[in-house]
C-alpha positions, 0 to 999 in steps of 0.5 A: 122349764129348764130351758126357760131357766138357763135362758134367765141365767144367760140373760142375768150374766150377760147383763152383769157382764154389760154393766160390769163392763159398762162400768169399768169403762167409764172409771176409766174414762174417769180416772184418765181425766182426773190424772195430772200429766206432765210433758217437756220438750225444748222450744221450737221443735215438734213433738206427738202431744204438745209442741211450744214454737217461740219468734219475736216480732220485734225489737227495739232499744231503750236507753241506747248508749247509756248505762241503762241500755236494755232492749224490749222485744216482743215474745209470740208463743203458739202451742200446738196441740195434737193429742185427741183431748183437751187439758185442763188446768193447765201451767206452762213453764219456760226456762230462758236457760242462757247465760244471755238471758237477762230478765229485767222485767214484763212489760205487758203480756196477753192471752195469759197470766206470767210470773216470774222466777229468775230465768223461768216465767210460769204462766196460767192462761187468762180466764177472762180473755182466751185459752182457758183449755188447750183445744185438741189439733188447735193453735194456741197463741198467746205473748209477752213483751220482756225488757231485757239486759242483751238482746235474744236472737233465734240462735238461743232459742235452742238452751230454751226449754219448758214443761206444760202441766195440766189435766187431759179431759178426753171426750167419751166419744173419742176411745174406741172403747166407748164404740164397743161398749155401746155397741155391747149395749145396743146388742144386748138391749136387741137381745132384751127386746128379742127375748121377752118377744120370745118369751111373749110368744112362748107363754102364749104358745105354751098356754095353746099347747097346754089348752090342746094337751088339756083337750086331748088328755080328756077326750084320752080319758074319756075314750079310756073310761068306755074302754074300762067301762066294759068291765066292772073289775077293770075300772080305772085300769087304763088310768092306773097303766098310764100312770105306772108307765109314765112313772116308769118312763121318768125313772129311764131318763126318757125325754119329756115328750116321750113321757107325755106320749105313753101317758096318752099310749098307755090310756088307749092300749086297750082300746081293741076291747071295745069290740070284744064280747062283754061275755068274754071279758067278764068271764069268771072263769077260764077261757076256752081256745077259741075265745082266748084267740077272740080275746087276743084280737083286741091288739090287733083291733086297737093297732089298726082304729090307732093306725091313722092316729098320727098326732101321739107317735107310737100310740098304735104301737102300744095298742098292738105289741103291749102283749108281747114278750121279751122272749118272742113269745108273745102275741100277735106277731111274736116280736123278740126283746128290743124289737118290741116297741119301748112304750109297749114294753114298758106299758107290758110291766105296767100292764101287769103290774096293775092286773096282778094288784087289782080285783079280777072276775077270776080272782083276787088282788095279789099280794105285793110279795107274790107280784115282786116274785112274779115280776123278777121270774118273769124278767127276760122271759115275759118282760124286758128285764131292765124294766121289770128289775127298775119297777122292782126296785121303784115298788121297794123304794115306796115309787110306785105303791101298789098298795095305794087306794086313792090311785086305785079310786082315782089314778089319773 
């Protein structure tokens, strides 16, 4: 689950990130296109962004050798654009800045729309004809024909000037950034699809793992319920253990495989019982040697029916090692503090925990104060007393209550 969970939060915050920076991208790419620019260089000289080349075609006088002499000459403009965009809404401004230049009037003009203030002729491209944008890397040629007081020769090209004004419009696909972007966007889109393939497969497995768990935790309590079956006074113990163990596990921090594990452990560590003499087990009174050594063989009897039993991890050992102790001396095999399996420790507090709060042929249930001063002399000696002190304190916390008579009905 908290896997599942982070894997939702990574999925939420990497989309966030996507559209954020999907977003910020594109008020960018925006506001770079809204932004009015302005570049000015001089007549016939080449520039990074935009370059004006100017020639005359031709020349010719009007009124010659009269006082109205003039001379009319043909202007051809080109403008050479070598940015990556296109402007929009464009003005061109031409300064004729030469004492030589004396404007008399535009006789015709083409490709765009002159106006004319003193030695400056702004003009506007034509909307009906051509050159309603400047196209990126295109030559743009536009003209007029100027009646002029002197004749302009190319030595006053250079006092000419002029400022182009006008709106950059630069396509998506042309910033390195909108190659990013959608790359972000082509991978997180892969990662959607990945993950609900994933999780598609998940929930199905998730919904075979909890079928088989189902299965094998009935078939568990089934096998437990013959164990307990054998003795009236235990009824239900196998179920109570596994229940205090499984509250036990949690309280260590231990993995939630290894506290699914000792839920089904627990259940069967008395499965060596079965092949105990019903005499023996519901003897009321106290066992002789003879048949406490009988008695005992059911951890080694359960050990070797769970030998081949590989599916659960050490389910066999907590058949084998629940009766041993801390202190080495225990049964069958006399192992000594963490030498003893952690599920058969924790299933040995457990184990007691439950015969001491239950009716017994021999006796009767104990109080919780005499089974919390049974289980605090004992630590260290019979149980681990790690888990023999975290149990105490569950029992005083209301964790694990003894007391409780629907678990002792019903304790799985």
């Amino acid at each position: 689950m908290k896997r599942r969970r982070k894997g939702i939060i990574y999925l939420i915050i990497s989309f966030v990130c996507v559209i954020v920076l999907t977003v910020a991208f594109f008020t960018y790419v925006i506001l770079k296109n809204s932004k009015t620019e302005n570049h000015d260089g001089a007549i016939n000289k080449e520039y990074n962004d935009y370059s004006l080349n100017l020639s005359i075609s031709k020349t010719w006088v009007n009124d010659a050798h009269t006082l109205n002499e003039n001379y009319g000459q043909q202007f051809d403009f080109t403008i050479k654009d070598s940015t990556k965009y296109d402007l929009k809404d464009w003005t061109l401004t031409i300064d004729f800045a030469s004492e030589k230049f004396e404007l008399i009037k535009i006789d015709s003009f083409w490709n765009v729309e002159p106006t004319v203030d003193e030695k400056k002729i702004t003009i506007t491209p034509n909307k009906d004809i051509t050159l309603k944008d400047v196209k990126p890397t295109e030559t743009n040629a536009f003209g007029f024909i100027l009646i002029v007081k002197n004749e302009i020769t190319e030595d006053d090209f250079s006092s000419f000037n002029f400022t182009l004004s006008g709106t950059p419009h630069r396509i998506v696909t042309s910033y390195s950034l909108f190659w990013v972007v959608l790359l972000v966007l082509f991978s997180y889109t892969a990662f959607l699809i990945s993950y609900v393939i994933f999780r598609l497969r998940e929930r199905h497995f998730e919904k075979f793992r909890d079928h088989t768990y189902s299965i094998i935790s009935e078939s568990m309590n089934t096998f437990a319920s013959l164990i307990d079956f054998k003795d009236p006074y235990t009824k239900d113990h196998s179920a109570r253990v596994s229940y205090y163990s499984v509250k036990i596990a949690r309280k260590l921090g231990l993995s939630d495989d290894f506290v699914r594990n000792i839920a089904y452990i627990a259940l069967m560590h008395d499965c060596g019982k079965l092949l105990i003499e019903d005499d023996i087990l519901s003897k009321p009174s106290k066992l002789t040697d003879g048949e406490y050594n009988i008695m005992k063989t059911h951890t080694t009897n359960g050990g070797l029916a769970l030998e081949n039993f590989t599916s659960i991890e050490g389910i066999k050992d907590g058949a084998m090692y629940h009766h041993e102790r801390w202190d080495g001396e225990g049964y069958p095999k006399g192992l000594k503090g963490e030498e003893i399996p952690l599920c058969a420790r924790i299933i040995a507090v457990a184990d007691a925990l439950d015969a001491m709060s239950s009716d017994r042929c021999y006796r009767k249930r104990l109080s919780k104060e005499v089974i919390l001063e049974e289980l605090e002399n004992c630590a260290g000696s019979q149980f681990d007393p790690k888990i023999a002190e975290l149990t105490i304190k569950m029992i005083n916390s209301s964790e694990i209550d003894i007391n409780d008579n629907k678990l002792r009905k019903d304790a799985n």
